[in-house]
C-alpha positions as a LaTeX table, in Angstrom:
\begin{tabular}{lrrr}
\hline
Residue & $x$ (\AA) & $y$ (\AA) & $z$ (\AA) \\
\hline
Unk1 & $-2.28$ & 23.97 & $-21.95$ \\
Unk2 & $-4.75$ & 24.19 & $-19.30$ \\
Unk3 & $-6.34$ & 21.06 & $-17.93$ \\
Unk4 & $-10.19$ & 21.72 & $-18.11$ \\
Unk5 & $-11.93$ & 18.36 & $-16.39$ \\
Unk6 & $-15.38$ & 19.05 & $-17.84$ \\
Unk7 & $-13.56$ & 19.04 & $-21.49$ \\
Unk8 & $-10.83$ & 16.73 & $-20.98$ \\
Unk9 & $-11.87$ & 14.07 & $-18.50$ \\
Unk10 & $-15.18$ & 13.45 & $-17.08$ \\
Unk11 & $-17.14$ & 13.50 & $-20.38$ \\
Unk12 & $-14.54$ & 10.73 & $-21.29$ \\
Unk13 & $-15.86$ & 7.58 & $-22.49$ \\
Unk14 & $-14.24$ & 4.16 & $-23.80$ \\
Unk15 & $-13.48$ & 4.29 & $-27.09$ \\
Unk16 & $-14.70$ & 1.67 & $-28.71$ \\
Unk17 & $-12.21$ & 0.90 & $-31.60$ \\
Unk18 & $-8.98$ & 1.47 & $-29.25$ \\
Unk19 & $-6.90$ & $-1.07$ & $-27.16$ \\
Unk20 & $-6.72$ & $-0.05$ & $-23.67$ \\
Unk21 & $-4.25$ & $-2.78$ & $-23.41$ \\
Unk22 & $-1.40$ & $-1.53$ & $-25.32$ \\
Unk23 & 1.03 & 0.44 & $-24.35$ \\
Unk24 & 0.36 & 4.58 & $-23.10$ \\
Unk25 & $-0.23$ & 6.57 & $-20.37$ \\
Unk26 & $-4.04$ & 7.16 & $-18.82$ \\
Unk27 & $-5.43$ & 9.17 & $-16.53$ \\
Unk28 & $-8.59$ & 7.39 & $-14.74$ \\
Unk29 & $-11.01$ & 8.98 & $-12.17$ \\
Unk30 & $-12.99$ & 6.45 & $-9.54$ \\
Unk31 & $-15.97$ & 8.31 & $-7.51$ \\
Unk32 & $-17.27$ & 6.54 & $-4.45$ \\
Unk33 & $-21.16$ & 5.29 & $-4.18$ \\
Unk34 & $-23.29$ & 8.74 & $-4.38$ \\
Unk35 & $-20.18$ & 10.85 & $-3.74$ \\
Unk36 & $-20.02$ & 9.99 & $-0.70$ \\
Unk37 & $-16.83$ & 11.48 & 1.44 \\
Unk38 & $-15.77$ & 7.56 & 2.59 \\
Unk39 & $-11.96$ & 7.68 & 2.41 \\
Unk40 & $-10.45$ & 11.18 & 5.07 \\
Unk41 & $-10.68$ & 14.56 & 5.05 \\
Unk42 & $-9.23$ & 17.61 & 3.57 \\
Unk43 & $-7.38$ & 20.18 & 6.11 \\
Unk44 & $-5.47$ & 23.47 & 5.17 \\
Unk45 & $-5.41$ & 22.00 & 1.64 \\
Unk46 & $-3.52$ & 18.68 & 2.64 \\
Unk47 & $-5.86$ & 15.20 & 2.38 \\
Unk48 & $-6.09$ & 12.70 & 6.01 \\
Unk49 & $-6.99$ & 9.51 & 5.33 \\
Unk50 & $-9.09$ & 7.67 & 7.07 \\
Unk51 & $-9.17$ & 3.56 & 7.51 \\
Unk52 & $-10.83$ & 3.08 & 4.14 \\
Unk53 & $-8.50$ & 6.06 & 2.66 \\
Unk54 & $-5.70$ & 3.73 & 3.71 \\
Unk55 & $-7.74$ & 0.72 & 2.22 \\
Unk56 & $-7.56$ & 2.52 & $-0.93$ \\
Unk57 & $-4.10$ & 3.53 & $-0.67$ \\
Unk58 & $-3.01$ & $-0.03$ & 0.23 \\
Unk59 & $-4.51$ & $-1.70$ & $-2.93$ \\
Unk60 & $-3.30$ & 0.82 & $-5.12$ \\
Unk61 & 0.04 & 0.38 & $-4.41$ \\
Unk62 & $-0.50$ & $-3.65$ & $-5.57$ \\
Unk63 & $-1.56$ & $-2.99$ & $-8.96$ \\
Unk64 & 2.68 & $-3.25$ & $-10.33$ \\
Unk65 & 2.85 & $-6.23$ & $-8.45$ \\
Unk66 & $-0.20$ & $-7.76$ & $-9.72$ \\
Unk67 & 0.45 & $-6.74$ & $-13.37$ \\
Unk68 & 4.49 & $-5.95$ & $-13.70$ \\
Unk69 & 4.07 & $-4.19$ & $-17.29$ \\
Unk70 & 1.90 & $-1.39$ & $-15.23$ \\
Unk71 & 3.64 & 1.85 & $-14.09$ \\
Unk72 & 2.09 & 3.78 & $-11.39$ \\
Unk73 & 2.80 & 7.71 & $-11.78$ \\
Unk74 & 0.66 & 10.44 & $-10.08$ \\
Unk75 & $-1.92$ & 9.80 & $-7.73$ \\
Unk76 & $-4.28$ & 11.56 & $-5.13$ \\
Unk77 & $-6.74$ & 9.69 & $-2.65$ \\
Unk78 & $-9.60$ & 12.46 & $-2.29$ \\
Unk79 & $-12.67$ & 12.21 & 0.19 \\
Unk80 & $-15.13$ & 10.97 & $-2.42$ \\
Unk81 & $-13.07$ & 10.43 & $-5.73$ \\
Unk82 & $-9.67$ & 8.67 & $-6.62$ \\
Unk83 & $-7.61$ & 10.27 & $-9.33$ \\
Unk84 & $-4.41$ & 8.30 & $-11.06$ \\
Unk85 & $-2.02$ & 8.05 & $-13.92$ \\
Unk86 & $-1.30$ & 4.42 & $-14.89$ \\
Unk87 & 1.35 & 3.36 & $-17.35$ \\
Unk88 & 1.20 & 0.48 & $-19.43$ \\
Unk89 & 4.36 & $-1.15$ & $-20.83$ \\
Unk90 & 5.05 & $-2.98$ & $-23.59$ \\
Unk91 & 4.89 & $-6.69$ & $-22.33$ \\
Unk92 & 4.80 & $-9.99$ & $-24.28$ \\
Unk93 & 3.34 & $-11.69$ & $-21.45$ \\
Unk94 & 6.54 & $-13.80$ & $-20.48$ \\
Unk95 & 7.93 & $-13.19$ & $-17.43$ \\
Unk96 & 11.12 & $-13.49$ & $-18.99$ \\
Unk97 & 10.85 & $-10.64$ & $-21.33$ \\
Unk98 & 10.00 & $-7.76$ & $-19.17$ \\
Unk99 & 12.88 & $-5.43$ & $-20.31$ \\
Unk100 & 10.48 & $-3.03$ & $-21.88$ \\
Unk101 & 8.65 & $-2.74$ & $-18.91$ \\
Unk102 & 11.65 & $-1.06$ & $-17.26$ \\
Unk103 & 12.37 & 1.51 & $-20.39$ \\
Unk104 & 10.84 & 4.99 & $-20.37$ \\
Unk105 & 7.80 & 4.61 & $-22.06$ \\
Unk106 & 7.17 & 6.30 & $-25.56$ \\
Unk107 & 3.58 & 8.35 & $-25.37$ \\
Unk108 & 3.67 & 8.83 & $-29.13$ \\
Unk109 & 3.84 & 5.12 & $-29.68$ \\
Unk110 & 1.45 & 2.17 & $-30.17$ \\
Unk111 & $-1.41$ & 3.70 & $-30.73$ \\
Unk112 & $-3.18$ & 0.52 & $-32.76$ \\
Unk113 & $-6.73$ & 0.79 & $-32.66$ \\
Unk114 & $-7.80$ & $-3.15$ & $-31.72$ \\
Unk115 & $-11.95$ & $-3.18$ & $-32.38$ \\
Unk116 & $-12.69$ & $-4.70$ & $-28.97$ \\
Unk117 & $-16.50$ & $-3.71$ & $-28.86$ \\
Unk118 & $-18.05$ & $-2.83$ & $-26.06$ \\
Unk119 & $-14.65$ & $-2.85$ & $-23.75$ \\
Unk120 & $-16.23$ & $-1.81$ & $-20.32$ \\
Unk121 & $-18.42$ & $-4.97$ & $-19.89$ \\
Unk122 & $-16.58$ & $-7.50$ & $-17.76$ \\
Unk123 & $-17.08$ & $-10.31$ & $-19.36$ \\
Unk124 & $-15.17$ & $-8.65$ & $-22.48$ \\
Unk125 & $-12.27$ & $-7.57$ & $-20.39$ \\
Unk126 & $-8.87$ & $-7.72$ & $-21.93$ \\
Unk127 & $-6.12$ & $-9.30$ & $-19.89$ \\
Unk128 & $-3.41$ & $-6.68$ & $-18.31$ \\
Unk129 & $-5.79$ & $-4.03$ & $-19.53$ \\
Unk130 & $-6.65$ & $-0.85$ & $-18.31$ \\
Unk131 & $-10.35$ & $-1.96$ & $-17.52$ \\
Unk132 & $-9.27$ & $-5.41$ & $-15.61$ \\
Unk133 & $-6.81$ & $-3.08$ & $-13.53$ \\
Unk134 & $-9.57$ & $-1.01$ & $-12.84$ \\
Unk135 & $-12.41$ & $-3.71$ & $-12.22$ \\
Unk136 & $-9.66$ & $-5.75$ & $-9.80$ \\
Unk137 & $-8.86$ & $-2.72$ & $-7.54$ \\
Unk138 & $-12.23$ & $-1.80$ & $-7.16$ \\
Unk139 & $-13.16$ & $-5.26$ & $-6.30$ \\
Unk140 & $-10.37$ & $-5.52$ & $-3.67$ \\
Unk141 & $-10.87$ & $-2.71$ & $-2.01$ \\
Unk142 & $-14.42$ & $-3.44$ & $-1.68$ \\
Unk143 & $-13.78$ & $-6.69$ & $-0.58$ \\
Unk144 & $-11.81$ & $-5.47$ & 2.55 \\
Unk145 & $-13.47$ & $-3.06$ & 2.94 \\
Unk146 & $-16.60$ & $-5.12$ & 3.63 \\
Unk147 & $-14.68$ & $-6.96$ & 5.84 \\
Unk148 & $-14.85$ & $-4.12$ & 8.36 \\
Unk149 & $-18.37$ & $-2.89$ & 7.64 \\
Unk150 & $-22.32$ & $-4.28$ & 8.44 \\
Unk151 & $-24.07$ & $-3.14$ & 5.76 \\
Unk152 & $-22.81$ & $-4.98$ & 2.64 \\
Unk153 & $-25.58$ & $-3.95$ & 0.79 \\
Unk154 & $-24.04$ & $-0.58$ & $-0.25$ \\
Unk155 & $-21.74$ & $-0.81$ & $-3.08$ \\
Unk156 & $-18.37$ & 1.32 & $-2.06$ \\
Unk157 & $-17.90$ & 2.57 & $-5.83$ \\
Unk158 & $-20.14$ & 4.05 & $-8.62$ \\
Unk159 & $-20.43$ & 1.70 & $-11.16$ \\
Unk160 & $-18.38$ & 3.00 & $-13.76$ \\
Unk161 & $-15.43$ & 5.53 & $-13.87$ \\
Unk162 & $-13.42$ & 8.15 & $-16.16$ \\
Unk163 & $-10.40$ & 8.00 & $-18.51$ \\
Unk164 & $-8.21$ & 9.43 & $-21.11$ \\
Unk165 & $-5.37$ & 8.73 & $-22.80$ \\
Unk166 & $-2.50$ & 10.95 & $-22.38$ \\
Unk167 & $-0.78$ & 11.03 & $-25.61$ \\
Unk168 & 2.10 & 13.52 & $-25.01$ \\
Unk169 & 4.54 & 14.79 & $-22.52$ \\
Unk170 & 3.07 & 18.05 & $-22.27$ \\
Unk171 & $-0.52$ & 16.57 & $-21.48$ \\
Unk172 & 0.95 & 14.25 & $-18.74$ \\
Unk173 & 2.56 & 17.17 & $-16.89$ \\
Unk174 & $-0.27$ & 19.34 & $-17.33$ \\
Unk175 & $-2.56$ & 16.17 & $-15.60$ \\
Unk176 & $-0.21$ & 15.61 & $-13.00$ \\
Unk177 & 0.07 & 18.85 & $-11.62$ \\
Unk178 & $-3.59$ & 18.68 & $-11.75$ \\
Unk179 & $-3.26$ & 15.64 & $-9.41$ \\
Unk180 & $-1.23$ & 17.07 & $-7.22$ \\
Unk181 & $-2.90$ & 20.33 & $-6.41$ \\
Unk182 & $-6.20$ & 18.68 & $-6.10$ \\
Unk183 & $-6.54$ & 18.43 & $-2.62$ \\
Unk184 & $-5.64$ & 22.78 & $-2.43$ \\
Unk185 & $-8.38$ & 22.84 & $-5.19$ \\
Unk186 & $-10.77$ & 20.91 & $-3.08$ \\
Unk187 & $-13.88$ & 23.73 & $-2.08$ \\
Unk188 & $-13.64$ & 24.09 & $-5.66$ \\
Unk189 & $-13.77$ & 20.41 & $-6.94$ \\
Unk190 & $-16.98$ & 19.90 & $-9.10$ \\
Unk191 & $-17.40$ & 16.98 & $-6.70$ \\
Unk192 & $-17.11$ & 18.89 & $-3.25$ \\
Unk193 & $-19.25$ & 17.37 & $-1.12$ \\
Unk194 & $-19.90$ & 18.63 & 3.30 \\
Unk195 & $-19.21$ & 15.29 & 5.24 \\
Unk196 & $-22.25$ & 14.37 & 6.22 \\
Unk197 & $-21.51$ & 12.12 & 9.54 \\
Unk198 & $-24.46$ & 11.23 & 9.79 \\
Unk199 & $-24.95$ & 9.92 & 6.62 \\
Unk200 & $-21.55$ & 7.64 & 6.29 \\
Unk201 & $-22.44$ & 5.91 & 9.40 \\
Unk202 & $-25.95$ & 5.00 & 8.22 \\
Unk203 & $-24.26$ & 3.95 & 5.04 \\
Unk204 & $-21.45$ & 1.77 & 6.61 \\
Unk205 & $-21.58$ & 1.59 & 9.81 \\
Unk206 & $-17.76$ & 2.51 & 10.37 \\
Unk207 & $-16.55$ & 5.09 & 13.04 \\
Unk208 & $-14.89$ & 7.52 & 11.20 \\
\hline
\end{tabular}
């Protein structure tokens, strides 16, 4: 299988009849604010962060500690997009019962649709879901983030971001070679974007 992300990912929308809370493997996409190339640059095919890159990094990195029944697999920090696999384990929400957590997780299992509605909107957030994970990393990076910037008017991340559920073994190693060749694939990334110098310091008023 080939991973197309026109067909596969970035048309992806929440599903609203499916429990992004239970147990599976997803691959999420976060752009920054306009596409804007905030977080390092791409050399000989290899990606630099920069302060905010490491920002990024640094936060991701928390989100097992924060919520122990996630599993963090695959990753890539790119200039103007973040692309991850996240693993959800079965948990009961006792801190004492964590053993699945720690067991390779089954892809074909636990696939019970939960009608949640409309998911995405924060006030309808399920705990230890896939959408708080996502709505708490973008918050803390933005929060330190604007820590280091004058302009807090600009928002760091576009509102919204991409999914979908990896359901097999053969679709999860398909995706994460995809993550890891991204930055060699960059002048061909549907969201290649110049650095525009002059435009990130009018934005955030950060020496790069």
């Amino acid at each position: 299988m080939t991973f197309d992300p026109e067909k596969h990912h970035r048309r992806s929308i929440r599903l609203r009849n499916y429990d992004y809370s239970q147990p599976g493997a997803y691959f999420v996409t976060i752009c920054t604010y306009q596409k804007q190339s905030w977080f390092g640059e791409i050399k000989n095919g290899q990606m630099y962060l920069n302060q905010l890159g490491k920002i990024v990094a640094d936060e991701w990195l928390k989100t097992c500690k924060i919520r122990p029944n996630f599993q963090l697999d695959e990753w890539v920090i790119m200039p103007n997009h973040f692309h991850g696999i996240v693993i959800i384990n079965d948990y009961s929400g006792d801190d004492q019962s964590l053993g699945a957590g720690n067991r390779p997780l089954d892809l074909g299992a636990g696939n019970r649709p939960l009608d949640l509605g409309a998911g995405n909107l924060p006030l309808q957030q399920k705990p230890n879901s896939l959408s708080s994970c996502i709505a708490g990393f973008k918050s803390a990076v933005t929060k330190r983030i604007n820590l280091l910037r004058q302009n807090t008017d600009t928002p760091i991340w576009q509102r919204n971001y991409y999914e979908s559920i990896l359901r097999d073994e053969k679709y999860l190693a398909v995706v994460r070679e995809y993550i890891i060749n991204n930055p060699k694939n960059w002048p061909n990334d549907r969201d290649y974007l110049p650095i525009d110098r002059q435009s990130q310091e009018l934005y955030l008023d950060l020496l790069f």
